[in-house]
Each structure stands twice: as C-alpha cells, then as structure tokens.
C-alpha positions as CSV (number, residue, x, y, z in Angstrom):
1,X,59.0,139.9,150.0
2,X,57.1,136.9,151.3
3,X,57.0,133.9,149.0
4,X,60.1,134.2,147.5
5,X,62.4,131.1,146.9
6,X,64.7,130.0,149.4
7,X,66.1,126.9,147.8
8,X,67.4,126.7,144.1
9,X,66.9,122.9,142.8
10,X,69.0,123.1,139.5
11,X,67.6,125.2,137.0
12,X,64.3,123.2,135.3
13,X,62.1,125.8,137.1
14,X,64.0,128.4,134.6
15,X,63.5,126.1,131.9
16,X,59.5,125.4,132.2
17,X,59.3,129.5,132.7
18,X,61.0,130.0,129.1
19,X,58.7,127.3,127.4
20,X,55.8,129.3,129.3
21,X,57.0,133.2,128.1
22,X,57.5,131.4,124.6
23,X,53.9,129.9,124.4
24,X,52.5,133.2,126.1
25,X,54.3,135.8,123.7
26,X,54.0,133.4,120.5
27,X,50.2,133.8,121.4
28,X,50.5,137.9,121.7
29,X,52.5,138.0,118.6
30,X,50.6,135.9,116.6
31,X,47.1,137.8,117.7
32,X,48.5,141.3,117.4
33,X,48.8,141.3,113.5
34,X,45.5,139.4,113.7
35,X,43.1,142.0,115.6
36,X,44.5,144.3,112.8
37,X,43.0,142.2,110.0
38,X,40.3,141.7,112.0
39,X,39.8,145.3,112.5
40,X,40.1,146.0,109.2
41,X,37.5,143.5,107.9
42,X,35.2,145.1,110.3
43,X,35.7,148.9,108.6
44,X,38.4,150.0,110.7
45,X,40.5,152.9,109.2
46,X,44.1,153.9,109.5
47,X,42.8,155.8,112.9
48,X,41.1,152.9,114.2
49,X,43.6,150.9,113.6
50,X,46.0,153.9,115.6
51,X,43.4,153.6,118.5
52,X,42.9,150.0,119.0
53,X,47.2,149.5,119.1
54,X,47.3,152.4,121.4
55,X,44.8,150.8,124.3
56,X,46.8,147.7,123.9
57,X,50.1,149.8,125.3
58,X,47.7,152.3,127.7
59,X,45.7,150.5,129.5
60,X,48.3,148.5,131.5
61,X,50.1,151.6,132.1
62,X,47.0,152.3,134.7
63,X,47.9,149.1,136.8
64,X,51.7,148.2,136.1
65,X,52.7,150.0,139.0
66,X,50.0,148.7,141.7
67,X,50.7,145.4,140.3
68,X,55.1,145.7,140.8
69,X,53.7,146.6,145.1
70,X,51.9,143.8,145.2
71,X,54.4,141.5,143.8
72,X,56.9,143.1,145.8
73,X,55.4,141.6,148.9
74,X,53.7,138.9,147.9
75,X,54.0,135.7,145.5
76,X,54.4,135.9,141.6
77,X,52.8,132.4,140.5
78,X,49.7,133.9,140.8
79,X,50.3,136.7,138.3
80,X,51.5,134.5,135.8
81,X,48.1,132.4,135.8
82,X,45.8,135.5,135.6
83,X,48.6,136.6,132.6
84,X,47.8,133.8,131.1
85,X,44.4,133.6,131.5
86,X,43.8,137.3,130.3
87,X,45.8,136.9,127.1
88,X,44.1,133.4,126.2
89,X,40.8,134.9,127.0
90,X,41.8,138.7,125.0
91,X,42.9,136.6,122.1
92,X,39.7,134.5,121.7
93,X,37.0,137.3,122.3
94,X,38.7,139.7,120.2
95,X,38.2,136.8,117.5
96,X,34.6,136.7,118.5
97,X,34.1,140.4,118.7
98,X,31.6,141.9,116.0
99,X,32.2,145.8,116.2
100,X,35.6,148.2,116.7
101,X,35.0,148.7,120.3
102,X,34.9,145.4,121.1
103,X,37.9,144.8,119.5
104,X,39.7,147.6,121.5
105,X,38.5,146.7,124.3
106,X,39.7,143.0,124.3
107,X,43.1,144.6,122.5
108,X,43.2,146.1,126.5
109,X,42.4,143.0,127.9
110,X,45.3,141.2,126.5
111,X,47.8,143.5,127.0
112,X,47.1,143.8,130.8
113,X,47.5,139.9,130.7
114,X,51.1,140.4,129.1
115,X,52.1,143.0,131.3
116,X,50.8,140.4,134.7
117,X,52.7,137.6,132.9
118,X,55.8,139.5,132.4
119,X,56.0,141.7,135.8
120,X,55.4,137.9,137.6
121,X,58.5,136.2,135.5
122,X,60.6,138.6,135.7
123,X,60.5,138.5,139.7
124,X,60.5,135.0,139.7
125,X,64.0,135.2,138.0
126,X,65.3,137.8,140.0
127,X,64.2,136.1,143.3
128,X,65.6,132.7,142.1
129,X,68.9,133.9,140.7
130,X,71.5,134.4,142.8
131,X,73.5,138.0,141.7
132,X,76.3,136.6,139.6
133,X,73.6,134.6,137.8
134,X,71.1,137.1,136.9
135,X,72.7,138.3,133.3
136,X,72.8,134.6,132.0
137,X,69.1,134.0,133.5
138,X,67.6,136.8,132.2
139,X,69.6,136.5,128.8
140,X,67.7,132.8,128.7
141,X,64.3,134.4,129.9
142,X,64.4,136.4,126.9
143,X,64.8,133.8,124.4
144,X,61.4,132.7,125.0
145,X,60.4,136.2,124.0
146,X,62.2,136.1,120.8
147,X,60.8,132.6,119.8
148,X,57.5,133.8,120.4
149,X,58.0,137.3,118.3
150,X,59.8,134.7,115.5
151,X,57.1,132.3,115.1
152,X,54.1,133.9,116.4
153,X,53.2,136.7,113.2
154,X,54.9,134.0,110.9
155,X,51.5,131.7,112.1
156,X,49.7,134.4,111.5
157,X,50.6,135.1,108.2
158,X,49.7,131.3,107.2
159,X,46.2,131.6,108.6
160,X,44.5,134.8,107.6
161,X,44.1,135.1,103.8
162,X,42.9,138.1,101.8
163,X,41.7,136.0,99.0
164,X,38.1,136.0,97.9
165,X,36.7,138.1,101.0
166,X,38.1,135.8,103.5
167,X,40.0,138.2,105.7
168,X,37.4,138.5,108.7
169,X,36.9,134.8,108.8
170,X,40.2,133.5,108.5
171,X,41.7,136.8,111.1
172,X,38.8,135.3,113.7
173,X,40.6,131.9,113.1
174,X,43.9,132.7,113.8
175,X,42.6,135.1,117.0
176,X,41.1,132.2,118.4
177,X,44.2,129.3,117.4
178,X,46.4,132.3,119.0
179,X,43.7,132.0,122.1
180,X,44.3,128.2,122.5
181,X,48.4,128.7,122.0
182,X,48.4,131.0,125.3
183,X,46.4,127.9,127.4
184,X,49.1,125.4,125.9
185,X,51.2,128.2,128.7
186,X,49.3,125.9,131.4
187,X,51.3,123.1,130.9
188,X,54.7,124.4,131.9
189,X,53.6,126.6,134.7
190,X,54.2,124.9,137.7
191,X,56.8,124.5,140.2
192,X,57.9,128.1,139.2
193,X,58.0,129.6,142.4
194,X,58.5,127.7,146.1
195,X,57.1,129.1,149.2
196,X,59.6,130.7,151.9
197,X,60.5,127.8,154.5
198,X,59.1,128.3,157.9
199,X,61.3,130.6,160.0
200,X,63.0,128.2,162.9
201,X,61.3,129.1,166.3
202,X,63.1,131.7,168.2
203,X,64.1,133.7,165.1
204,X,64.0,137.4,165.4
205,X,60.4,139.0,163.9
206,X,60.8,140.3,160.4
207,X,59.8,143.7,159.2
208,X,59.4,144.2,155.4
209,X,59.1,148.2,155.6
210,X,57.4,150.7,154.4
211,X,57.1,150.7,150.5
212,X,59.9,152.2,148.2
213,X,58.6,155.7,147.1
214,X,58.6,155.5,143.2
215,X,60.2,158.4,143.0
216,X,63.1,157.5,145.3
217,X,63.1,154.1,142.8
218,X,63.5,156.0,140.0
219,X,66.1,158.1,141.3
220,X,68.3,155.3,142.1
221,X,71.3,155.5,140.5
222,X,71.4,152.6,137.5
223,X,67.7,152.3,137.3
224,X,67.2,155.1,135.0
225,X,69.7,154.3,132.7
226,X,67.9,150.2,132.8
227,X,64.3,152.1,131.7
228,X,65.8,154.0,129.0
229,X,67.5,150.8,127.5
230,X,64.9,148.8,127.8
231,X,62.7,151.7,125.8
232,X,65.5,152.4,123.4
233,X,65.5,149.3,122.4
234,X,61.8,148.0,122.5
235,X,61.2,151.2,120.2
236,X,64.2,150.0,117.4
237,X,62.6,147.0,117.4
238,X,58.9,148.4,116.8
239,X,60.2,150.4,114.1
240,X,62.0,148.3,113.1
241,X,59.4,145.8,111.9
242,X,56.9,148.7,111.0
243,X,59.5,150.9,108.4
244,X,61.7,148.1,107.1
245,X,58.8,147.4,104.4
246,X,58.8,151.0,103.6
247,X,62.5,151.2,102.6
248,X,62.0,147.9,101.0
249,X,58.7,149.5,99.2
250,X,61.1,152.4,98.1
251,X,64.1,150.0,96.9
252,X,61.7,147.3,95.0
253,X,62.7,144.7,97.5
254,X,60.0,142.2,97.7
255,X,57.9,141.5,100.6
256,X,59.0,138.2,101.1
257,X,62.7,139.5,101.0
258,X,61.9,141.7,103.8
259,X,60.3,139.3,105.8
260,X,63.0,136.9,105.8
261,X,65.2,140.4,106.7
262,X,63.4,140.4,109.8
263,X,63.5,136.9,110.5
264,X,67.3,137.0,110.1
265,X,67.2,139.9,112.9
266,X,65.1,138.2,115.7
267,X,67.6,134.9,114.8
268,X,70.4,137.5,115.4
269,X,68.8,138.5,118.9
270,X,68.4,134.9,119.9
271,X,71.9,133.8,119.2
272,X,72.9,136.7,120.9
273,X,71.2,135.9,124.0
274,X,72.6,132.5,124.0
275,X,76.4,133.9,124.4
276,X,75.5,136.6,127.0
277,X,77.6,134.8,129.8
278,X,80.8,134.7,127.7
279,X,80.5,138.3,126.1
280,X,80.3,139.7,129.7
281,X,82.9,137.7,131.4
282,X,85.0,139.3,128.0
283,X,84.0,143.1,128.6
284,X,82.3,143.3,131.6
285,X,78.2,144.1,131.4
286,X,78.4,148.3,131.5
287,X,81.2,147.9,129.1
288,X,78.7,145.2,127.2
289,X,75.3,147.5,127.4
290,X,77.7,150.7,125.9
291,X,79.4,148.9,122.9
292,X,76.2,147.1,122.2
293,X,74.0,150.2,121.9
294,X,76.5,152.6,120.3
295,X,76.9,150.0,117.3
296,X,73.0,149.7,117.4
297,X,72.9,153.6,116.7
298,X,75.1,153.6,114.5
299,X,73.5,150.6,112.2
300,X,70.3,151.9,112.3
301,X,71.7,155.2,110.9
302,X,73.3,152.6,108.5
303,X,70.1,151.4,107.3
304,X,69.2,154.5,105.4
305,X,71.9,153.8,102.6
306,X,71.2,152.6,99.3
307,X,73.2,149.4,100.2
308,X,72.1,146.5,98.2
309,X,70.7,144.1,99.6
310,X,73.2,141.5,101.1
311,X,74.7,144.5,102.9
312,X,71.0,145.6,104.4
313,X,71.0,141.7,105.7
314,X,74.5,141.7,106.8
315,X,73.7,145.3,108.4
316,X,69.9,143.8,110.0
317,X,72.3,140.8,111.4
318,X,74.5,142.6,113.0
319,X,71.9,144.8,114.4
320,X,69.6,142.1,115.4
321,X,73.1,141.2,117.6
322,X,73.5,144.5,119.3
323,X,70.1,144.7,120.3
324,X,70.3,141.2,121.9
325,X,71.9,142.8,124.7
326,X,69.2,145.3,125.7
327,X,66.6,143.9,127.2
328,X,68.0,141.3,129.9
329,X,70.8,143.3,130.9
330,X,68.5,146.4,131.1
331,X,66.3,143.7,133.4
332,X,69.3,142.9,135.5
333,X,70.2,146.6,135.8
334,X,67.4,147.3,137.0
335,X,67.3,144.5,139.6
336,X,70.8,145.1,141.0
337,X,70.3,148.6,141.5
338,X,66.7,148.9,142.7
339,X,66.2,148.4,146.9
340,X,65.7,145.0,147.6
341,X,61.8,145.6,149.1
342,X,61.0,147.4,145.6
343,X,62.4,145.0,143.1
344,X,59.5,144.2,141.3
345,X,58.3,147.8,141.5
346,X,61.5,149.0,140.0
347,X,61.0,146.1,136.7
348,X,57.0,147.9,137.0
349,X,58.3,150.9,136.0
350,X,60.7,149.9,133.6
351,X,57.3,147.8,131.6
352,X,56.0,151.1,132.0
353,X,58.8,152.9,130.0
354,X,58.2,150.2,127.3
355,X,54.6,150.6,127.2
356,X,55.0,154.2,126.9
357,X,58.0,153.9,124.2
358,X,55.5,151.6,122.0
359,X,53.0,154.4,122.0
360,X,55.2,157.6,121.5
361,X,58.1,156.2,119.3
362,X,55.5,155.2,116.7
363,X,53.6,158.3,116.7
364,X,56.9,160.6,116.7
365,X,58.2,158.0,114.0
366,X,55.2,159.1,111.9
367,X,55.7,162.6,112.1
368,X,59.1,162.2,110.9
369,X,58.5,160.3,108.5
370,X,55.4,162.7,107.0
371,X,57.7,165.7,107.0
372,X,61.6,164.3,106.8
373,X,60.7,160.8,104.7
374,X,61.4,157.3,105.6
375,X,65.1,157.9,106.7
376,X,63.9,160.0,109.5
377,X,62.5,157.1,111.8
378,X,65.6,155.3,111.6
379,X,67.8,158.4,112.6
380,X,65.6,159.0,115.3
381,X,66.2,155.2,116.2
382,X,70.1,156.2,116.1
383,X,69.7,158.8,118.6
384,X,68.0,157.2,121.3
385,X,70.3,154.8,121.2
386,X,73.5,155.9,121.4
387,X,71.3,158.4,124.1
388,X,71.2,155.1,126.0
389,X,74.5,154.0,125.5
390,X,75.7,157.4,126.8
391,X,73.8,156.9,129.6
392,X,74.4,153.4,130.4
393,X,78.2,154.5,130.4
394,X,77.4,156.4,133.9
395,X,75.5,153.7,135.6
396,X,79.2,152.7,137.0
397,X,80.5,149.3,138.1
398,X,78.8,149.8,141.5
399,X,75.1,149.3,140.4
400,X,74.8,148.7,136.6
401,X,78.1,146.8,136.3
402,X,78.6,145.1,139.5
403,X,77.8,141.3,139.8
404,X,77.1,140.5,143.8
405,X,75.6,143.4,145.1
406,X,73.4,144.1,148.2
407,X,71.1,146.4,149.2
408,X,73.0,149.9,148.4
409,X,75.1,148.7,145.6
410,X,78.0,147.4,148.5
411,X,78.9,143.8,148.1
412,X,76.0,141.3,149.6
413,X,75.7,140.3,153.3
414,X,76.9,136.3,153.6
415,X,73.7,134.4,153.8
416,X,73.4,131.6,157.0
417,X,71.2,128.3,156.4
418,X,69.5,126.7,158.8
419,X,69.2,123.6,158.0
420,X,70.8,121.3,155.2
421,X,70.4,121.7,151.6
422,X,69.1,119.2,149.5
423,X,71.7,117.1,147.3
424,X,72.1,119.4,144.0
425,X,70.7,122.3,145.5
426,X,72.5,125.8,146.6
427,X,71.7,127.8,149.2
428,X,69.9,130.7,149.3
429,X,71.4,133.9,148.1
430,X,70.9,137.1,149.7
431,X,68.4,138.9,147.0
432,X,65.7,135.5,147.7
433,X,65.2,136.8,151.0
434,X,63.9,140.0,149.8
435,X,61.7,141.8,152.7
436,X,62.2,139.0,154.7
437,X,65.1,141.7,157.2
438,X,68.8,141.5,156.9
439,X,70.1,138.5,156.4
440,X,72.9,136.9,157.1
441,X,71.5,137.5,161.4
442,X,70.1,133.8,161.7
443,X,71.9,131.5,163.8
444,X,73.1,127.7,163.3
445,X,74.6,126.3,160.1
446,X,77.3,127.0,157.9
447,X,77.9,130.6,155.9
448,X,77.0,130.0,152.3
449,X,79.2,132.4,150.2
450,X,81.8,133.1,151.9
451,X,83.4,135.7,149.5
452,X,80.2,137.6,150.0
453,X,81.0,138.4,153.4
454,X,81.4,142.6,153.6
455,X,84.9,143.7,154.7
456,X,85.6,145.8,157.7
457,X,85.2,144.9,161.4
C-alpha cells in the first residue's frame, strides 16, 4: 500500500477520527428517519418507503469493492473527504428534493458517502495500529458510531413534527440541519493519515503485487467468519430498532418506554466498547466473539417472552452488551486474517455483507413476521447469531484469535527503522508497511519488536 503511516505520534490522530465517524454517522442517523417523513409527506407508500431504504443499502454495493482496490494501494484521507462530502451534500438535497425519485436518488447518494467514509477509516486504523492494538482501536472507532446512532434519530425526533400539516416542512429542516452536522466532520479531519517517509537511497525496489483475487480473500480462513459477524449483528440491530415497537404495540408499552429501551441498548454497546481491552486480555478475542454472540442469540430468543418490563430492559441491556463485541472485533478479524496487499479489500467486502444484511434481513424479517407473527423476526435474529458464534468458534487462534500476526497468520517479521523516532513516537509495525515488500530487509538502525522476530534459522 502506498501512503500508509510509518510513524505513530500517540494516539490524537485516533481521537479526531472518532469525533469525525461520530459527526458523520450522527448526520446519517439523524437524516435516515428524516427522508422517511419526508417521503411520506410527499405521497410515498409503504413500497416507496421499501424502495427508497433499499437504494440506500444497493447502490454502494456497485462500488464497495472497486473502492477497497483502490484504497489498498493508495491513500485513505481522500476517501474520507468525498464521504463526507457525499453525505453532507445527500442529506441537504434530499431536504430540497420535491418528488419520490429525487428522494431515492439522494437516499443513494448518501449512502455511497457512508460506505467511502467508513472503507477510508477503517484502513486508516488498521494501517496505524500496530497488531496487538487493533481490538482496543477498533473497539474506540466504534464508539463514534454508537454516539452518532444514539443522538442522531433522537435529533430527529425533536425537529420534525406531525402537528398541524407540518411534517414536510419540518422533515426538510432536519434533512438539511443533518446536512450541516456532516460538514461540522471537516473540522476534525486532518492529520488522519501521514505519507510513507522517503525510502533511503540504495534501498531495494518495492513491488506491491498483483491484486488479491476476491475470491481467494474470501476464502481466507477467519475472514468469512468476520463478514458473517459483522452481518449477524448489523441485522439484530436493524431489527432490533424496527420490531421492538411492535412487541411494545402488542404489550401496551408506550412509545416513549420503548424508545428509552433502545437508548438503554446503544448505551449498553458503548460501555461495552469501552472495556474491550480488558474483556479480551480475560478470555481471549475468539473466546470473546463466541460467548458474546451465543448470549446474543439466546436474548433475542428471550425477547419474545411476556416479561414485564424491567426484565425486557434488563434483557435489552444485556443484549445491547453482547453485541458490543461484534462489530470491531469482526473488523479486526477481518484485518488479521486478510493478505496484507488486500486489507482494505477484505473490510470492502465485509461492508458489503452489511449492506446486503440491511436489505435481506428486513425483507425476510417481514415475511416472518406476516405468516409466524412478531416473535418470528426475533428467532430468526437468534439463529444467525449463534450461526455466527458457531462459526466464529473455527476461525482458531491462528487468524481470528491471534494478536501479532503477519502475512499467513505466522507471527510478524521484526520491523528495522531507519532512522530515529521522534520523542513519544513508536516505530513502525509490520501491517503499516502494507505493499510496500517484506519488511524487516532494510538495513541500519535498531530492530523494533523484538519478540516479533519469527523463530527458526
């Protein structure tokens, strides 16, 4: 990979990146119930409604790939500002928009900006975090997600109002205040990713090699299982928020009940990610990804019960807990076991398995539901995960579970500097010199790493 960081300077970079993801996915959050409203006060029906939340998950299946090859040998910064700029931009036109179309097609345009922002961070974690650092970075990159799905349909709720006709004014409002929350993304990006340092003269020519085939990637042992997660869980979370009202419609549980039900959940995730570190050191991360997702099957089986309703929140805050664990550890599974020149490919693909889990675990949640009732979606939701969990279980310590490395799954090559580090910073570890060769065949300077140094003669 060209571009990618070769010097660490604390971790403010990973900081500024979370304030950026929150800003960015409070903005998505926020404008997705909002194009609904909008919709809606345009004539939209239940189908429309279908159509315009399906081009939002399809069309960036078209690109998410392309997108992963190019990152893969080339800089991420730049990713991050057309993310931005495309959700910013989707938000406020879709506010503007005057006819369904319109509104789909902006829908589009805003998703393709998530899925640039998100393909861009994501590498810039992986390339800046050195192996054993990866679960705690990741678990941190993730927070900003949850912040922005806690506050961002929360906003939304206190701008549009369905009082006295003023849906379609007040949904355009909080389209275009969701619009201006994406450009507030601006302010943080920067500094985010370093350029490679010159190679000294007389250093061997490097040779990035010929792309990854996807197929090979997804046969990779430990990247299936991280696409599967990563859709097991993005689904339970979908469904979540979509059926929850209808069990509390069914059980007289008021609205505003089951939103703070909800709200109690994504608090759950967030607190969650903030202990990753420790919870791994205790059980180790394939041991971690198993437990977490079995108990996440299990409670969502839980949820069809006639509990009342302190159990449903204690059940929701549990749950919210287990699937805390999903999505950056699915990330970092995905990472370790991926080929080092495909890296951003492999996390490509596993967006794609999320894009295509927000499309057909809804629809197949409907169908359930029409013919089986409202405890259907939620057993469903039980299956696929303890599917994953199963799954997870054979990714092994070598790939899913391991926490240094290299290319192959085989502990990482020791990394030479050539030159001296700045005061506070590390030196580079293997993974941030991605498509740049082998390393660890420079010459000069001292071995960073040591321990990483593979065994044999």
């Amino acid at each position: 990979m060209t571009g990618t960081d070769t010097r660490r300077p604390g971790r403010g970079w990973l900081l500024r990146l979370v304030l950026t993801f929150s800003f960015a996915q409070g903005a998505v959050s926020m404008a997705r119930p909002a194009v609904s409203y909008r919709a809606l006060a345009l004539g939209a029906d239940e189908s429309a409604i279908g159509v315009i939340t399906a081009v939002y998950a399809l069309l960036p299946l078209l690109v998410a790939v392309p997108l992963g090859r190019r990152t893969d040998h080339g800089r991420c910064a730049p990713l991050l500002v057309t993310g931005v700029a495309l959700i910013s931009g989707g938000c406020a036109l879709s506010g503007l928009a005057g006819s369904l179309p319109a509104m789909a097609a902006w829908s589009g345009v805003m998703g393709l900006g998530h899925l640039c922002f998100v393909i861009g961070a994501q590498s810039i974690v992986a390339r800046r975090s050195a192996p054993e650092e990866r679960d705690r970075n990741f678990g941190h990159f993730t927070i900003g997600a949850s912040l922005g799905q806690l506050i961002g349909p929360a906003a939304a709720g206190l701008v549009i109002s369905e009082h006295d006709g003023r849906m379609a004014p007040t949904s355009a409002t909080a389209l275009l205040v969701s619009g201006a929350v994406a450009a507030v993304s601006y302010a943080s990006l920067w500094r985010l990713e370093q350029r490679a340092r010159t190679a000294p003269s007389g250093a061997p020519a490097v040779a990035a090699g010929p792309p990854v085939p996807v197929r090979g990637i997804l046969r990779t042992r430990g990247v299936p299982a991280g696409i599967f997660m990563s859709l097991a869980v993005l689904s339970a979370t979908d469904i979540l928020t979509a059926y929850l009202p209808v069990i509390g419609e069914d059980r007289a549980i008021a609205p505003t009940t089951i939103g703070l039900l909800l709200s109690l959940r994504a608090a759950a995730t967030i607190a969650c990610r903030l202990v990753m570190t420790p919870m791994i050191r205790w059980l180790g991360r394939t041991a971690l990804m198993v437990v977490s997702c079995a108990l996440a099957g299990v409670l969502c089986g839980g949820l069809v019960l006639p509990v009342p309703v302190w159990a449903l929140a204690a059940m929701l805050l549990a749950l919210g807990f287990c699937l805390g664990v999903g999505q950056p550890l699915s990330m970092t599974t995905v990472v370790q076991a991926a080929p080092e020149r495909a890296r951003s490919t492999a996390l490509a693909l596993r967006l794609t398995g999320n894009r295509l889990g927000q499309v057909a675990a809804p629809a197949g949640a409907g169908l359930l539901a029409g013919v089986a009732g409202t405890a259907a979606p939620f057993v469903l939701l039980g299956a696929l995960l303890l599917a994953s969990a199963a799954l997870a279980a054979r990714t092994g310590p070598e790939r899913g579970g391991g926490t240094t490395p290299g290319a192959g799954g085989g502990p990482a090559p020791a990394v030479k500097v050539t030159g001296p580090a700045a005061e506070g910073e590390a030196a580079p570890a293997p993974e941030e010199e991605a498509g740049q060769g082998r390393v660890g065949h420079g010459t000069g300077g001292p071995q960073a790493r040591p321990q990483a140094r593979p065994k044999g003669p």
